[in-house]
C-alpha positions as CSV (number, residue, x, y, z in Angstrom):
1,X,9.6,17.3,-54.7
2,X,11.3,19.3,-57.3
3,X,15.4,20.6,-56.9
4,X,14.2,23.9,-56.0
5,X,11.6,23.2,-53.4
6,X,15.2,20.8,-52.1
7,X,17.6,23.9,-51.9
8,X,14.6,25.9,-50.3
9,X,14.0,23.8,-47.6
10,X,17.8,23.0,-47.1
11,X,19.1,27.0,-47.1
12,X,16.7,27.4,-44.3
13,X,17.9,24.5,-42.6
14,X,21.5,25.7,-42.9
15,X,20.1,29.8,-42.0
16,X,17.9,28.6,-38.8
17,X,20.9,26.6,-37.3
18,X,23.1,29.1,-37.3
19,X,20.5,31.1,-35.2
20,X,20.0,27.8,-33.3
21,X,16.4,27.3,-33.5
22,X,15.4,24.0,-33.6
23,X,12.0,24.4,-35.3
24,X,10.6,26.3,-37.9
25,X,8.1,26.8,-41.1
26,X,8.6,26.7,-44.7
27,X,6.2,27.6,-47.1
28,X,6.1,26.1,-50.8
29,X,4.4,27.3,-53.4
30,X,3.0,24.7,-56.0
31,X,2.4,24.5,-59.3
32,X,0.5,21.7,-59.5
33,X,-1.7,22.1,-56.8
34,X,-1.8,26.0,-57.3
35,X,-1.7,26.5,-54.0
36,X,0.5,27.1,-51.1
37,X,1.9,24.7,-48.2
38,X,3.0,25.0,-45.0
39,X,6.2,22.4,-44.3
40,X,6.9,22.4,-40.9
41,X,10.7,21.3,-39.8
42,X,12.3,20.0,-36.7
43,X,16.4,19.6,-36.2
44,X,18.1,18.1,-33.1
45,X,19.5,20.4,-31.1
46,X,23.1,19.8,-31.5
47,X,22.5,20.5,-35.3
48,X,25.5,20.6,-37.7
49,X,26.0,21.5,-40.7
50,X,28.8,19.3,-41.2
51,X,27.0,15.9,-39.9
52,X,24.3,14.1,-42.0
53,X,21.0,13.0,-40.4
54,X,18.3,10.8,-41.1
55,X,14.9,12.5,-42.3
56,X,11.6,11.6,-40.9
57,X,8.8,12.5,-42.7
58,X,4.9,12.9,-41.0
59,X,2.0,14.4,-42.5
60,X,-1.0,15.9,-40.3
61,X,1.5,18.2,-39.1
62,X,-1.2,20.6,-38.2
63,X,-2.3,18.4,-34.9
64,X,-0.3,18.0,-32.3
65,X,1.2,15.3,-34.0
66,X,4.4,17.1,-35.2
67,X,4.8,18.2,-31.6
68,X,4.2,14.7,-30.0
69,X,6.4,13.2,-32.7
70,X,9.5,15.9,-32.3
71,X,9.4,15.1,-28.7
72,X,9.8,11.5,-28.9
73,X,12.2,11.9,-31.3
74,X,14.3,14.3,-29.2
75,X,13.6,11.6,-26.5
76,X,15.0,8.3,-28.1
77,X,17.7,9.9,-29.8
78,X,19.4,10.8,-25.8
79,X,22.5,8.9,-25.1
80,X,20.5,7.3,-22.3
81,X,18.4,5.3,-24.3
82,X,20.2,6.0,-27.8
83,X,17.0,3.7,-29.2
84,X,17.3,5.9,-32.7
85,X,19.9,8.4,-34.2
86,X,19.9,12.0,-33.9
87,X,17.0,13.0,-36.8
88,X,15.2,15.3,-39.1
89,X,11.5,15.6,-38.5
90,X,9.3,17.3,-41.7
91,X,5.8,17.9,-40.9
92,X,3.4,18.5,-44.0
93,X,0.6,20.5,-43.2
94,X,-3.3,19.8,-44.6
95,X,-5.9,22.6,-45.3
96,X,-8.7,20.2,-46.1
97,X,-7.5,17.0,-44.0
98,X,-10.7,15.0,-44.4
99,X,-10.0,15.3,-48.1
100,X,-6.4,14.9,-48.5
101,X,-6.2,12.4,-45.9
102,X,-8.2,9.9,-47.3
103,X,-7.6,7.0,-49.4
């Protein structure tokens, strides 16, 4: 990931919080690829701006799997089972995932 696809990603992290949505989309455009990609972004719901959080990265975003994944997330990170800290989840999307998916 370049420095400006970085700043992108984290001015909308710092613009959705203040708004206190918890999830969101980000598109990137690249170069390489020519194309465009959907980045899909979950904070905890205490976010702050101030604190620094771990970053969890999943691709097949497009399933439910970003949802499922966010949700356990949001689950183990409760003071009742405080299993894993307080995180950031990105989801990268696929357009073709049989293809990009692969090995």
């Amino acid at each position: 990931m370049n420095r400006i696809t970085v700043i992108i990603i984290l001015t909308c992290i710092q613009i959705y919080s203040v708004f206190g949505q918890s999830d969101f989309d980000v598109n990137i455009k690249s170069k390489a690829l020519e194309d465009e990609w959907k980045i899909k972004i979950h904070l905890p719901q205490d976010y702050s701006e101030d604190k620094f959080y771990p970053v969890i990265y999943i691709t097949d975003a497009n399933s439910d799997n970003f949802e499922i994944a966010s949700n356990y997330i949001d689950m183990l990170s409760l003071p009742d089972y405080d299993v894993i800290p307080k995180c950031i989840l990105v989801g990268i999307t696929q357009k073709q995932r049989l293809t990009e998916l692969d090995p």
